[in-house]
C-alpha positions as CSV (number, residue, x, y, z in Angstrom):
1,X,2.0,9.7,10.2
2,X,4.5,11.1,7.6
3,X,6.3,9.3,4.6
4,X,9.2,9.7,6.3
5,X,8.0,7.5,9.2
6,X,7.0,4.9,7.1
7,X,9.6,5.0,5.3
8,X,11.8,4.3,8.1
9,X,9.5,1.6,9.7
10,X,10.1,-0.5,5.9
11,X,14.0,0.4,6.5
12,X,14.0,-0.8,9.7
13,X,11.8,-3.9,8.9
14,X,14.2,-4.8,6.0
15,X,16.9,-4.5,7.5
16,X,15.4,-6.8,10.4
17,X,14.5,-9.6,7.7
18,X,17.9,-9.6,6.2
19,X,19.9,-9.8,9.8
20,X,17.5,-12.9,10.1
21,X,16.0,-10.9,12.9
22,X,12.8,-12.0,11.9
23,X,11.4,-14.7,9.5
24,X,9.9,-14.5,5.6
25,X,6.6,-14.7,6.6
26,X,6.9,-11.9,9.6
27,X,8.3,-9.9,7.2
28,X,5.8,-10.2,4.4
29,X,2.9,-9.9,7.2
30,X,4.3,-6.8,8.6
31,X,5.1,-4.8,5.3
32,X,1.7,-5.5,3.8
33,X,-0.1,-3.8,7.2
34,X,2.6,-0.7,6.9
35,X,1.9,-0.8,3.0
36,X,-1.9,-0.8,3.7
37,X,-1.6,2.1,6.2
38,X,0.3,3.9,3.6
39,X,-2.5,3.2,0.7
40,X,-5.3,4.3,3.5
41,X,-3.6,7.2,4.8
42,X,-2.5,8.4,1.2
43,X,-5.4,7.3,-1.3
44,X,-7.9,7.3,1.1
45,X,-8.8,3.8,0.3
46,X,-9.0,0.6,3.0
47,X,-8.2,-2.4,2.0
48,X,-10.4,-5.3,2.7
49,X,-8.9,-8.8,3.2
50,X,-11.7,-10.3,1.2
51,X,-10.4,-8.5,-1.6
52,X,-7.4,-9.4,-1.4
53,X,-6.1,-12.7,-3.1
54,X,-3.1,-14.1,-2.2
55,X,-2.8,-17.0,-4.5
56,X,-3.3,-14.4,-7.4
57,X,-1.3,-11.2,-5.8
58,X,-3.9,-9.1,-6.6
59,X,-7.0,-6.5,-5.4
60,X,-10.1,-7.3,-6.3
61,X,-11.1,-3.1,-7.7
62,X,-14.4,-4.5,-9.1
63,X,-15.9,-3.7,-5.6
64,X,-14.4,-0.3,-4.7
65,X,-16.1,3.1,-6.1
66,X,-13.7,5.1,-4.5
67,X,-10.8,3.4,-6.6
68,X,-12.8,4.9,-9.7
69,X,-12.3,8.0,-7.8
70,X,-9.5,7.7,-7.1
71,X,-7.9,7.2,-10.4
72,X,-10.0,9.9,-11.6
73,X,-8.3,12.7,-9.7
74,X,-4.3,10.7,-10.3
75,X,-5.3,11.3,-13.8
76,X,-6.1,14.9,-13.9
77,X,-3.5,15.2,-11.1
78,X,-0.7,14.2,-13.1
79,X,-1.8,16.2,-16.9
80,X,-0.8,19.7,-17.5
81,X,-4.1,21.8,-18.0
82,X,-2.0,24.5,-20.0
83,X,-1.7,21.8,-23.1
């Protein structure tokens, strides 16, 4: 799917929660899965729901190699190799 997509299916899903189409917690539910579809499709990287803490806010990365990797290339991606 393309960033456009998704971008519209947040759009569309904001605008829902602010009509009161839908409630707080529909809303929150639904954006995580489009935003975890967006970090799987993007970064390659699945997010478990043990890892994830909802008290805290927060991923657990102390389990995930590939976020190492991940990083890693976002690093070199974003320097200029002429410098």
């Amino acid at each position: 799917m393309s960033d456009i997509s998704y971008s519209a299916k947040l759009r569309d899903l904001s605008k829902d929660y602010y009509q009161n189409h839908i409630r707080l917690d529909e809303y929150r539910s639904s954006r995580k899965l489009i935003i975890d579809k967006i970090d799987e499709e993007f970064n390659g990287r699945k997010i478990e729901a043990a890892a994830f803490d909802p008290a805290a806010g927060d991923i657990d990365d102390t389990s995930d190699d590939s976020s190492v990797f991940m990083k890693t290339i976002a690093f070199f991606k974003n320097s200029d190799v002429d410098e």
